[in-house]
C-alpha positions in Angstrom: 12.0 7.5 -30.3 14.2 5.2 -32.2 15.7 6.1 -35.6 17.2 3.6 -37.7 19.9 5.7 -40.1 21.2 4.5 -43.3 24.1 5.6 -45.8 23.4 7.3 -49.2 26.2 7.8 -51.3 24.1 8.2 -54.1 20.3 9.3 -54.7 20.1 5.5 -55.7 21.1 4.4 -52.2 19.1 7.0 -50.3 15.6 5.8 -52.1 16.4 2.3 -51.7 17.2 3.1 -48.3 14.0 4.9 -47.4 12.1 3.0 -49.4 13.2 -0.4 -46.7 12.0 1.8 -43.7 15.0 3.9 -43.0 13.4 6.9 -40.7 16.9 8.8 -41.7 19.5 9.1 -44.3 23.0 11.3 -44.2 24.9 11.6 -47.2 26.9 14.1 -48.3 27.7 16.8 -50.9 30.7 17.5 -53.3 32.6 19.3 -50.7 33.2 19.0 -47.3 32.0 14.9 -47.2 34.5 12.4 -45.1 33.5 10.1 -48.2 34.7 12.1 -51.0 35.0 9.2 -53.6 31.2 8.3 -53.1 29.2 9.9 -55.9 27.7 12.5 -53.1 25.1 15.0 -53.8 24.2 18.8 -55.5 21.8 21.0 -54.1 19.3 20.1 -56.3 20.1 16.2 -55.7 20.0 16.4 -51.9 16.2 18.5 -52.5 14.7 15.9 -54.1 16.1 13.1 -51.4 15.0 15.2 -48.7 11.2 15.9 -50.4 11.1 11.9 -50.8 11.9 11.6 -47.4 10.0 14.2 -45.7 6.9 13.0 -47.7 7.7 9.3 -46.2 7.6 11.0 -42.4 11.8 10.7 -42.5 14.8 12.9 -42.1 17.6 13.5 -44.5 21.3 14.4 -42.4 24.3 16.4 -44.6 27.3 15.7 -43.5 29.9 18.8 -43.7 32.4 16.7 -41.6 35.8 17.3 -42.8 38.6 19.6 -42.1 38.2 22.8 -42.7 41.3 25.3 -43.9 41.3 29.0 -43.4 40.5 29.7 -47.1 37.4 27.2 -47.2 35.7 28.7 -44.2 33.4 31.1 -46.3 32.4 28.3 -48.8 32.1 25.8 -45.7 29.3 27.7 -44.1 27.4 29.1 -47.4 27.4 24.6 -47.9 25.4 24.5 -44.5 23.4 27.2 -45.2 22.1 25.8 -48.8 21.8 22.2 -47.1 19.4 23.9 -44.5 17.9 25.3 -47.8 17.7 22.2 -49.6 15.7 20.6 -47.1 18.5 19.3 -44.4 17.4 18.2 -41.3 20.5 18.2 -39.2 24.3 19.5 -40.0 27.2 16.9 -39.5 30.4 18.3 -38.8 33.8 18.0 -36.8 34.9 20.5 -35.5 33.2 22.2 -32.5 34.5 25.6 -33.0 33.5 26.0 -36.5 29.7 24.5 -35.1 29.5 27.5 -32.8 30.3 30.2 -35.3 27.5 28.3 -37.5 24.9 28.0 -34.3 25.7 31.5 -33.4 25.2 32.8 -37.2 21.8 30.9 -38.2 20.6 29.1 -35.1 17.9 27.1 -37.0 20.4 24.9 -37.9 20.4 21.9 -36.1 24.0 20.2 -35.3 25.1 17.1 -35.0 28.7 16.0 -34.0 30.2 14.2 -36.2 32.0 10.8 -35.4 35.1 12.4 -36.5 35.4 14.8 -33.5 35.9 11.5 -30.9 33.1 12.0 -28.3 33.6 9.0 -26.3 32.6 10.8 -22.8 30.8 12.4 -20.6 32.7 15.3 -20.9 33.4 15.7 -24.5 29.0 15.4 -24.6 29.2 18.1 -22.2 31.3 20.0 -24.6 29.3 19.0 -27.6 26.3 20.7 -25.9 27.9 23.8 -24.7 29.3 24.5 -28.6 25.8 24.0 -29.8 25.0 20.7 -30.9 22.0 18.7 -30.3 23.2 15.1 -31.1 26.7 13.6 -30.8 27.5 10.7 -32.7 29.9 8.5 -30.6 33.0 7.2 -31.3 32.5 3.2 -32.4 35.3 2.7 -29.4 33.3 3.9 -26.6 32.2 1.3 -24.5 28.7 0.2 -24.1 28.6 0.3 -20.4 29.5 4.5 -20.3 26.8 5.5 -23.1 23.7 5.6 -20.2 25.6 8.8 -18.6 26.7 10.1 -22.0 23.1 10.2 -23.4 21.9 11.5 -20.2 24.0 14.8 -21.4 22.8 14.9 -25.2 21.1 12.7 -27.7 23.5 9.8 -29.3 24.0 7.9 -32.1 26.1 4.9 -32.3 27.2 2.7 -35.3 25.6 -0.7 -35.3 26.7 -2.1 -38.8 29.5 -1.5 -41.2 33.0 -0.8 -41.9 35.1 0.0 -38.8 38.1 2.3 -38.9 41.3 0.8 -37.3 42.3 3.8 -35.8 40.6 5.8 -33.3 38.1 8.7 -36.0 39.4 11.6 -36.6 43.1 10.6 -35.4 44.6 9.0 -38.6 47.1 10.3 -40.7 48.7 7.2 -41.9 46.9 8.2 -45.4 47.7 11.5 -45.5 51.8 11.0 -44.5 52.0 8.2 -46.6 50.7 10.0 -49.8 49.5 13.0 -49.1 45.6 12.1 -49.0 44.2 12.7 -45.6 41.4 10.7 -44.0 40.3 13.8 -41.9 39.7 15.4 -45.7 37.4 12.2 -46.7 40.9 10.9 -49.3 41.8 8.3 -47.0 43.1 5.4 -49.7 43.0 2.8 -46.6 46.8 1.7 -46.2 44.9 -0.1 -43.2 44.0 -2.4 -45.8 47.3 -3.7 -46.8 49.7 -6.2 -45.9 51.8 -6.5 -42.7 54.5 -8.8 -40.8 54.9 -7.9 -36.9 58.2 -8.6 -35.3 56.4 -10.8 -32.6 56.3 -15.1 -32.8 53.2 -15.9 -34.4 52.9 -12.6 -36.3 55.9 -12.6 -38.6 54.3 -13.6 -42.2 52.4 -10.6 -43.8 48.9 -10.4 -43.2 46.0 -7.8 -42.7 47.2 -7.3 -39.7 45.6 -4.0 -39.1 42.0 -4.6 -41.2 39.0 -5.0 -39.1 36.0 -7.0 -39.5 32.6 -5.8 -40.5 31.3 -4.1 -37.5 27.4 -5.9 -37.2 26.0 -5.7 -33.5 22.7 -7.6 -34.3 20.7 -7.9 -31.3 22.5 -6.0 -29.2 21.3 -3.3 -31.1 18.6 -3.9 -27.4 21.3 -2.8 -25.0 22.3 0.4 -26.8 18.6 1.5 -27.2 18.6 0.4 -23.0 21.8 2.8 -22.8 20.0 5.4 -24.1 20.8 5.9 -27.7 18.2 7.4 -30.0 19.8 6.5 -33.8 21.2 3.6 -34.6 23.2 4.2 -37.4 24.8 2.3 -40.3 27.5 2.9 -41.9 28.4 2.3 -46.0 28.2 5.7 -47.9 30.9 3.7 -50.3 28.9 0.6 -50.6 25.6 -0.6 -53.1 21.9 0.5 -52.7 21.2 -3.5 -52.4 23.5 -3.3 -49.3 22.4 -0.1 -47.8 18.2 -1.5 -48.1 19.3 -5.5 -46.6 20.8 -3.5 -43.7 17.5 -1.3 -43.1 15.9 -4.6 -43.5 17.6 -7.1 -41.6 17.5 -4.3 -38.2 13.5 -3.4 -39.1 13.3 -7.1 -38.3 15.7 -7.1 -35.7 13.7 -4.0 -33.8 10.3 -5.9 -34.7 11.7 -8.9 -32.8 11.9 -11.1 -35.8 14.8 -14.0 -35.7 16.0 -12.1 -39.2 17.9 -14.8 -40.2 16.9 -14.3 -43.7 17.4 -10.9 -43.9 20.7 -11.4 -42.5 21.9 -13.9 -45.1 21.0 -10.9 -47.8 23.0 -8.6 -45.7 26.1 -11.1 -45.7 25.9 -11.5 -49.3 25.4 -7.6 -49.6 29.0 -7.0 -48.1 30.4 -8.5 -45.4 34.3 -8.2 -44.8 36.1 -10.9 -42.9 33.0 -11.8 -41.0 31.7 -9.7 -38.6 32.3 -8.2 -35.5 30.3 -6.8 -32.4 32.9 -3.8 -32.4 35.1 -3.1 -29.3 32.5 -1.2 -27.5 31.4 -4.6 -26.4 34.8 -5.4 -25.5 37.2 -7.0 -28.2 36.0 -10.5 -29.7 38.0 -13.0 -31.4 36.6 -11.6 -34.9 37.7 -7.8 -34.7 40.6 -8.7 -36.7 40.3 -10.3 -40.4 44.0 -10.8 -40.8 43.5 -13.4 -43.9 40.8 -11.9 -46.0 40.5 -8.6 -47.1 37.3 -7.0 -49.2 34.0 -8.4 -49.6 33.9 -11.9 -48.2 30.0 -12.9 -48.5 28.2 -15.9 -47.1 29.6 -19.2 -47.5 27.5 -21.2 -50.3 29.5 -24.7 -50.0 32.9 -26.2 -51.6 34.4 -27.8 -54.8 34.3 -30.7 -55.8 34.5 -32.4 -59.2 31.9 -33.1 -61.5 31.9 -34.2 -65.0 35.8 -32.6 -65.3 33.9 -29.1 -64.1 34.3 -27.6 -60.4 31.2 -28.0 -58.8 29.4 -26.6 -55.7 27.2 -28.9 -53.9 25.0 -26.4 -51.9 21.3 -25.3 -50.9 22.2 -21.9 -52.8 19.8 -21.4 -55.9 22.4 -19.8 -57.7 22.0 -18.0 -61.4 23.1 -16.4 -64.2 24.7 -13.2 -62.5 25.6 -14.6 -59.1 29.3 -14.1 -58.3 31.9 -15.6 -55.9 34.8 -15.5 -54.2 36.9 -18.9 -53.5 39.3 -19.3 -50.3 41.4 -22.1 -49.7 42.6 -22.8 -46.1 40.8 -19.2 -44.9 42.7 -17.4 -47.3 41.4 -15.5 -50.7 42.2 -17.2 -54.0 40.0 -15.7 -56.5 36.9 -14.8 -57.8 34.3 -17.1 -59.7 31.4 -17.1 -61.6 28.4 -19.0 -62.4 28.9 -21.7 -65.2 25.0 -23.5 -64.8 23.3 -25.2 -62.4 23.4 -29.3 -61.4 21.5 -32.0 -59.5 21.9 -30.5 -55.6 24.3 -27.4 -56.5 26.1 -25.6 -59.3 29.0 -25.3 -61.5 31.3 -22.1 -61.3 34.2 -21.1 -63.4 37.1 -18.8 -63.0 40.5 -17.9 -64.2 42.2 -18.6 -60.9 44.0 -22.3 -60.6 40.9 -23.7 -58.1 41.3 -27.5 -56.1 38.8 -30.0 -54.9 37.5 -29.0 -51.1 38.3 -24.9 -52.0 35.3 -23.1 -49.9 33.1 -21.3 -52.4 31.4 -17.8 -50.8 28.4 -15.9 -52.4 29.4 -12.1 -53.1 26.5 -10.9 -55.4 22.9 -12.8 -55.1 21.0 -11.3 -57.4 18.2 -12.7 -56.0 18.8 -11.4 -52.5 19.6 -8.0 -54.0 16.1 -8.1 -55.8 14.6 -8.8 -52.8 16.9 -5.9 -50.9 16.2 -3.4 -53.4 11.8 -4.3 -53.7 10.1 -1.2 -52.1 8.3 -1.8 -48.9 5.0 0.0 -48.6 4.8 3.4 -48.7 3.9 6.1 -45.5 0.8 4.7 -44.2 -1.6 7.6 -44.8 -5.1 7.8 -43.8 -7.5 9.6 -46.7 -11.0 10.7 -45.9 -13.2 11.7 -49.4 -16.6 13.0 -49.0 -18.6 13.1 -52.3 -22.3 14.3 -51.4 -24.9 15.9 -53.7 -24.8 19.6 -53.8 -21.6 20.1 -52.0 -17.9 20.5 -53.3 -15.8 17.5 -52.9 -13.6 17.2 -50.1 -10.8 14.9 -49.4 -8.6 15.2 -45.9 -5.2 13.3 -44.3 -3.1 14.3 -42.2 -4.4 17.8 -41.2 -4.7 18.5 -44.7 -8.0 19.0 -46.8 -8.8 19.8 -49.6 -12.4 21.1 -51.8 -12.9 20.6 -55.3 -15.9 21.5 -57.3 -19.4 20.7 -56.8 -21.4 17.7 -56.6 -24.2 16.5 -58.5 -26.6 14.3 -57.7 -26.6 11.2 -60.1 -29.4 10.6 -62.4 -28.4 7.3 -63.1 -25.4 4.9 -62.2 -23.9 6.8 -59.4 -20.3 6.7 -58.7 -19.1 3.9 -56.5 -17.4 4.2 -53.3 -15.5 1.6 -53.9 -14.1 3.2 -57.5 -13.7 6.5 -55.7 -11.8 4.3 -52.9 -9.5 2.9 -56.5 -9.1 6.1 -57.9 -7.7 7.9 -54.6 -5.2 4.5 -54.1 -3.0 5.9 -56.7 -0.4 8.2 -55.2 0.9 9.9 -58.1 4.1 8.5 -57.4 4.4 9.4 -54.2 5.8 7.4 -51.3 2.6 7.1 -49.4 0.5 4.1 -48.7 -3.4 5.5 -48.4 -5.8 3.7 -46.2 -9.2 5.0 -48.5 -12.4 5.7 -46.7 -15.3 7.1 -48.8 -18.5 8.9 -47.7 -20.9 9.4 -50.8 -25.0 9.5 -51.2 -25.0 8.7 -55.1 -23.1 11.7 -57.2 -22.1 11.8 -60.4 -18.6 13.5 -61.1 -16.9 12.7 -64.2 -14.1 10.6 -64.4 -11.5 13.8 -65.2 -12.8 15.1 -62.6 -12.0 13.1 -60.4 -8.9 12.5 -61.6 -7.7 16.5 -61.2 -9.3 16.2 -57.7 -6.8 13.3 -56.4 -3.8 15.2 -58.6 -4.4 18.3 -56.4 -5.2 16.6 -53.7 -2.0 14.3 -53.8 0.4 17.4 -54.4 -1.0 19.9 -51.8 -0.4 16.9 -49.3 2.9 16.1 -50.6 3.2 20.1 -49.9 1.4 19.7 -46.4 3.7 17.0 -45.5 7.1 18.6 -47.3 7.0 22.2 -46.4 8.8 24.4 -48.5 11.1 26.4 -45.8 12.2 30.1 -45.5 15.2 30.3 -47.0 18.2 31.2 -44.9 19.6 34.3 -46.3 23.4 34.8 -46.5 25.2 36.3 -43.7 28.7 37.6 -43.2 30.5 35.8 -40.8 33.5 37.3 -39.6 36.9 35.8 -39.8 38.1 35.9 -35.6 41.7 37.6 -35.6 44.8 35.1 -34.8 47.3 37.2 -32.6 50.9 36.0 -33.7 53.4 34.2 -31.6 56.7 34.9 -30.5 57.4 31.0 -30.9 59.8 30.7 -27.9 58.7 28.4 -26.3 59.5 24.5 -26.9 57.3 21.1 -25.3 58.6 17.5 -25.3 56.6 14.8 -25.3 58.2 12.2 -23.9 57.5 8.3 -22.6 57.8 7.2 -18.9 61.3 5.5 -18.9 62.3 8.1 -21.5 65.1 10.7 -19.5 63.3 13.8 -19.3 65.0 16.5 -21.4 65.8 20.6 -20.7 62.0 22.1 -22.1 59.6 24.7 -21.1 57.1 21.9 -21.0 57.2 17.9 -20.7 54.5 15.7 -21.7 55.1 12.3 -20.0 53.3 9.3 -21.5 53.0 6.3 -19.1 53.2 2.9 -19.7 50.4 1.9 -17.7 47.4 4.4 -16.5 47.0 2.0 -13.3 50.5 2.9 -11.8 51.2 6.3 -12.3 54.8 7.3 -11.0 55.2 11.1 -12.1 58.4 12.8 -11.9 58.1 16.8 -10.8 56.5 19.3 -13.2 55.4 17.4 -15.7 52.0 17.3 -17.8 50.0 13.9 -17.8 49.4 13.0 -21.6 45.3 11.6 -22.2 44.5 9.9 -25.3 42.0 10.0 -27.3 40.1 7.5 -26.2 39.4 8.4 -22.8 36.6 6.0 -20.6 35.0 6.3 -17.5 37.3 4.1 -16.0 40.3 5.2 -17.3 39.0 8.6 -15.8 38.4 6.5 -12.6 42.4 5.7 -12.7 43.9 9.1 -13.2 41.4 11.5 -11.1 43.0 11.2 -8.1 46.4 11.7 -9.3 45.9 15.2 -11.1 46.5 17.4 -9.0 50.2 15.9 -8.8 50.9 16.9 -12.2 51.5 21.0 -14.2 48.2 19.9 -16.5 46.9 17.5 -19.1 47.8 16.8 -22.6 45.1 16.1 -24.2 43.9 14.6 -27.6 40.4 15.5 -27.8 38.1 18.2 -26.9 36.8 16.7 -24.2 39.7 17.9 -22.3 37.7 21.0 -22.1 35.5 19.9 -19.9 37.5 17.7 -17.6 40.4 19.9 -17.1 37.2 22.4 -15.6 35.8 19.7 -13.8 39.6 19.0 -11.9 40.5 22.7 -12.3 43.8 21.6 -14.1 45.4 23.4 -16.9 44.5 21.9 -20.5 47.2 22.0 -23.1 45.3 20.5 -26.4 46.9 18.4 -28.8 47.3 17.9 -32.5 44.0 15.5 -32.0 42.3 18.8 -31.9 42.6 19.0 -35.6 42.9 23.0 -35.3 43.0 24.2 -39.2 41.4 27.2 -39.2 41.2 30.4 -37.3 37.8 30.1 -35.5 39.1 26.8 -34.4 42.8 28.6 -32.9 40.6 31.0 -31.0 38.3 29.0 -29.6 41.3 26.8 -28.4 43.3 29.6 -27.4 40.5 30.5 -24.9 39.7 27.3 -23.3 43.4 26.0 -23.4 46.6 27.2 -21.7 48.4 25.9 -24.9 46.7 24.0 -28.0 48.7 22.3 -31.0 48.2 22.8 -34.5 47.1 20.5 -36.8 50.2 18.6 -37.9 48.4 18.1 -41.4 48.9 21.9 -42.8 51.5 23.8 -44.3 54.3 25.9 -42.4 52.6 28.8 -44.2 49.2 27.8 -43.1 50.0 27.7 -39.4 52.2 30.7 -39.9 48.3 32.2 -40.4 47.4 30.4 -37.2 50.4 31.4 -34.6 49.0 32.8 -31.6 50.8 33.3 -28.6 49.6 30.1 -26.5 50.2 28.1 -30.4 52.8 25.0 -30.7 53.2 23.2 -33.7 54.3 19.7 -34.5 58.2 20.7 -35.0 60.0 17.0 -35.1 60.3 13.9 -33.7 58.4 10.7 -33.9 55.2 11.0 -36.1 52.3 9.6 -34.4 49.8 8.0 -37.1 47.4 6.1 -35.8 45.6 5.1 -32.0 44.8 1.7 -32.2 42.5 1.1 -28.9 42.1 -2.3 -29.8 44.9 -5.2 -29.4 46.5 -6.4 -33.0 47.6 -9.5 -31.7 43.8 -10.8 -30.9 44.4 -10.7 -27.1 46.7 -13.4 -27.0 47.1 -12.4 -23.5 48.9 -16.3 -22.7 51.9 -15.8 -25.3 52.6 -12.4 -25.2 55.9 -11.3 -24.9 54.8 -7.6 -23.2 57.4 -5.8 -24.7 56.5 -2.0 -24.9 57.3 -1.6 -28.7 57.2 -3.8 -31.9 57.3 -3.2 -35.8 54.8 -3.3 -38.7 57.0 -4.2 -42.1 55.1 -3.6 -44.9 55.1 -5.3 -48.6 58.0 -2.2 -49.5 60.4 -3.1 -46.4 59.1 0.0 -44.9 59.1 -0.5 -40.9 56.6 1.3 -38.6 57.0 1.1 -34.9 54.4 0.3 -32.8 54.0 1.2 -29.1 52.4 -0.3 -26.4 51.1 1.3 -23.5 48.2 -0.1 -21.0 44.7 1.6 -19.9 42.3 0.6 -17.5 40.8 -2.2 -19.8 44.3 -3.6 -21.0 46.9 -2.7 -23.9 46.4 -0.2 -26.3 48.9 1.1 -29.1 50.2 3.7 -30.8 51.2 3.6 -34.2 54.0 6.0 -35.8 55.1 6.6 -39.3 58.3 4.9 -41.0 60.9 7.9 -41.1 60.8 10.5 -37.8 59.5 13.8 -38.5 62.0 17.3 -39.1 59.4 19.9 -40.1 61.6 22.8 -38.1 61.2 26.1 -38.5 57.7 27.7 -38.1 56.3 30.7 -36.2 54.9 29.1 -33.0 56.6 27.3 -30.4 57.9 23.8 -30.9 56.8 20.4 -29.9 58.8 17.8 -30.4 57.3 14.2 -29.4 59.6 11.9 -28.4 57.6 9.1 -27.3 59.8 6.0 -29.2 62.9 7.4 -26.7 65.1 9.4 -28.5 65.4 13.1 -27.2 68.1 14.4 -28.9 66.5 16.6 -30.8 65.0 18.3 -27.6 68.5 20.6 -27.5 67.5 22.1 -30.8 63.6 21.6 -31.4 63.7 23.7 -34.1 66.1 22.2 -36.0 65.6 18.6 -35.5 67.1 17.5 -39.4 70.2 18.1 -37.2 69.3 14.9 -35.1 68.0 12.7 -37.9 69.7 10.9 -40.5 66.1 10.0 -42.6 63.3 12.0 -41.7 60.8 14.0 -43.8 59.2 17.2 -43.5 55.9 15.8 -43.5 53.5 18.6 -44.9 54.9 21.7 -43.8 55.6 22.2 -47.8 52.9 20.1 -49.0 49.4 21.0 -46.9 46.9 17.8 -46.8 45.0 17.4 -49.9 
């Protein structure tokens, strides 16, 4: 079965949605939701969404998928619990140990993985399966050639339309270290957005250099449903109900094998940023990037010229009273516009922005194209049997639901009609169905309230029939797993290849290209979070020379088993709670805490086989992508750059190669000195400076500018 999924931030969105043929919605509620500035959903929101849906023969996903602190547990899984309540279909959430404590507690919960926890392998939907989840929702880097043996292992989902995230999911911090608002807490404020100059020829004006095009797969929507995936899922919990119903739209026609053209022009003018982009899963195309425009960019409608000392579009566009544009001159954003009346072969426009003759006018809002968006399409299809004979009650039937009403008398005169009967049982009461009326009668008479009461009753015990009320789950304690506590004595250094290895319990040694691995003795190979089939192809063999992996997603559980290596997890693993340091602490020889809480929060988590994020270079973001638009003929190849942004401050930017080319790391302006802390100390030294390594608990020795990051100020 295929199931095309739309956003809902708001109930507005999720009938719109459903009401364009979505068989699935997610959405999510006031706490817990990776999109916490969309309006989300109560309780009692999210049960009339899901009866709506259910009725329609669709399914309604909450998605739980942030981070969850010690202090939130309790009120994270009383949320599931009254989702499952409410009518939810399926659980989304990210972390895998918090999804077995919620399996284990109420297993009629079904779990999906979110996005967020990075499954982007075999072996982290290996892991995903083991922990109790039924779906996996794949990370938008995963490349379309490894999904066949993923959803071999468990059901997928993959993104087919929407916003993409620059950084690899559920590894950015950028947000939270640059103001506190954490991404992985659904407070991201998108500094991905903004304006940068790169220290590389070519690259040195400011541009949006790290903004990403609408992701919008379009027919290749074909060779993921060939790969195996079972939803195909859109993303846009932020953006209108017009935009959430053109995208149902525009891949209903897609799926039907329609050209869609149309429906793709009201998606463009819906929201489009930058153009769009088949994603890198498809490997990276020349549009990932939209380093000149930023925001809604729409569908081009024409350009200026001058008529009757007005600006004037000369286009095909029937534009009106309430359309809206955007003007760009030379590919780059000048202003908005409005409409100012139509003319002979176009329209005029107006706007406060200084415009010029040949500027390219774009369409942003078609009110038109929203109408059309937003117009229901039929209902459920629904097949309704009545039976009206003489001397017996009325019946009515759909669905494996039927219903008896009161008696029938023969007519004396002027019997009732099959074909009123047929008009009366057409109206739906409101509901979302579409009923295909067939009538058996031999001449009664029933009067017309009666008749009327029959369909009512009818209508809401099939409304019932098709929307079961559930059990409710009732509460259950679930106990808090005990943290042992650490002697903190031990200290890790991650460090580049190049980089001279310093005096540590444990290195971690980064290499600059996965292809050539040249290990020096004892050290721990460091795995991103993106991790492919080939790259696994590259660095199987070589295991066994290194003490373990370092590894930035849970899917290190499963290949460390599979090589019998020892697993030391990494910050990736978002650990923030204690059924998370457990679970780590059993499947790991070491695990890292998140580097996003408090020194007094991971004080809470310190077990013995705990390190914490001490000092050192702060890694932000995993960019899996290249920033300079594979520009493979000019580039320079150094191993590290700089992103300045609009305040001076200077990010650097490392370069590293996997088995499909260059991928980067990003790290924060100042170098981290957290210190202190009750577990033992990893310091990453990945830029080249190990210092710090002679006193990792103390690394404000080492630096002259360096923050503490949120050991005093936990993520918000």
């Amino acid at each position: 079965m295929t199931e095309l999924l739309a956003p809902a931030g708001d109930e507005q969105s999720a009938y719109a949605a459903l009401n364009a043929g979505a068989d699935a919605v997610y959405l999510g509620l006031t706490r817990f939701s990776a999109r916490e500035s969309a309006e989300n959903f109560s309780l009692s929101a999210l049960e009339r969404v899901a009866r709506f849906a259910h009725i329609r023969g669709a399914k309604v996903y909450v998605a739980l998928n942030t981070l969850v602190k010690e202090e939130e547990t309790g009120a994270f899984f009383h949320a599931a619990r009254e989702a499952y309540n409410a009518g939810a279909d399926a659980i989304l959430l990210q972390d895998i140990f918090l999804g077995r404590a919620l399996k284990d507690a109420y297993p009629e919960l079904t779990l999906h993985l979110s996005t967020q926890a990075g499954c982007c392998n075999v072996h982290g939907a290996e892991v995903a399966k083991e922990y109790g989840f039924s779906r996996a929702v794949l990370a938008r880097e995963t490349p379309a050639e490894d999904i066949p043996a993923i959803s071999a292992v468990i059901e997928t989902e993959a993104f087919i339309q929407g916003a993409l995230c620059t950084c690899f999911s559920g590894q950015c911090y950028l947000s939270s270290f640059a103001g506190g608002n954490s991404g992985n807490r659904g407070r991201c404020k998108q500094p991905c957005r903004k304006k940068y100059a790169v220290d590389r020829a070519g690259f040195e004006e400011p541009a949006y250099a790290l903004s990403l095009s609408d992701l919008s797969v379009g027919k290749d929507v074909r060779t993921l449903l060939s790969a195996g995936v079972t939803s195909l899922k859109i993303e846009g919990r932020m953006r209108s109900p017009a935009y959430a119903a053109a995208a149902v739209k525009y891949y209903r026609a897609l799926l039907a094998g329609k050209e869609a053209s149309g429906e793709f022009s009201d998606l463009a003018r819906a929201y489009n940023r930058g153009g769009y982009t088949r994603g890198i899963g498809f490997g990276q195309d020349k549009s990932l990037l939209s380093r000149a425009v930023q925001g809604h960019i729409g569908e081009r409608a024409g350009f200026l010229s001058r008529r009757n000392g007005k600006f004037f579009c000369e286009s095909r566009f029937a534009a009106q009273k309430g359309d809206a544009f955007k003007i760009l001159r030379g590919g780059k954003e000048v202003g908005g516009a409005a409409f100012a009346g139509n003319g002979t072969g176009g329209f005029f426009i107006a706007s406060s922005e200084k415009l010029c003759e040949g500027d390219e006018v774009r369409v942003t809002t078609d009110t038109a194209a929203n109408a059309r968006a937003l117009a229901p399409a039929a209902g459920r299809r629904a097949e309704v049997f009545v039976r009206l004979n003489a001397g017996q009650p009325a019946f009515a039937s759909c669905e494996g639901f039927s219903l008896t009403g009161v008696v029938c008398e023969a007519a004396k005169n002027a019997p009732l009609a099959a074909s009123d009967v047929a008009a009366n049982f057409a109206k739906t009461d409101g509901l979302p169905l579409a009923p295909d009326v067939r009538v058996g009668t031999d001449g009664v008479f029933l009067p017309k309230s009666a008749l009327n009461a029959f369909r009512r009753a009818f209508y809401e015990g099939l409304a019932a029939h098709l929307a079961p009320a559930r059990a409710p789950l009732a509460e259950k304690e679930i106990p808090m797993p005990e943290v042992g506590r650490s002697e903190g004595g031990m200290t890790a250094v991650i460090v580049a290849e190049g980089t001279p290895l310093p005096k540590a319990d444990i290195v971690v040694w980064k290499p600059r290209d996965y292809a050539n691995l040249t290990p020096p003795a004892g050290v721990w190979l460091y795995l991103p979070p993106l991790f492919t089939a080939a790259d696994e192809k590259l660095v199987a063999p070589r295991l066994s020379e290194f003490a373990g992996v370092f590894c930035e997603g849970t899917y290190g559980i499963a290949l460390a088993r599979k090589y019998g290596v020892k697993l030391f997890a990494g910050a990736g693993w978002n650990i923030t709670n204690p059924f998370a340091a457990v679970g780590a602490g059993r499947v790991a020889e070491y695990f890292t805490l998140s580097k996003e809480i408090s020194a007094r929060e991971q004080e809470r988590l310190a077990a013995d086989n705990a390190f914490y994020l001490a000092g050192g270079d702060l890694k932000v973001m995993d960019l899996c992508y290249c920033p300079f638009s594979r520009t493979c003929a000019s580039c320079d190849r150094r191993g590290r750059y700089t992103l300045t942004d609009e305040a001076g401050r200077q990010f650097p930017l490392r370069r590293y190669r996997a088995a499909e080319g260059c991928r980067f790391e990003l790290f924060n302006c100042v170098p981290l000195a957290a210190g202190g802390g009750c577990a033992s100390a990893l310091l990453d030294c990945s830029l080249g400076d190990v210092r710090a390594a002679a006193d990792a608990r103390h690394p404000e020795k080492y630096y002259t500018n360096a923050t503490k990051g949120h050991s005093v100020r936990s993520m918000q």
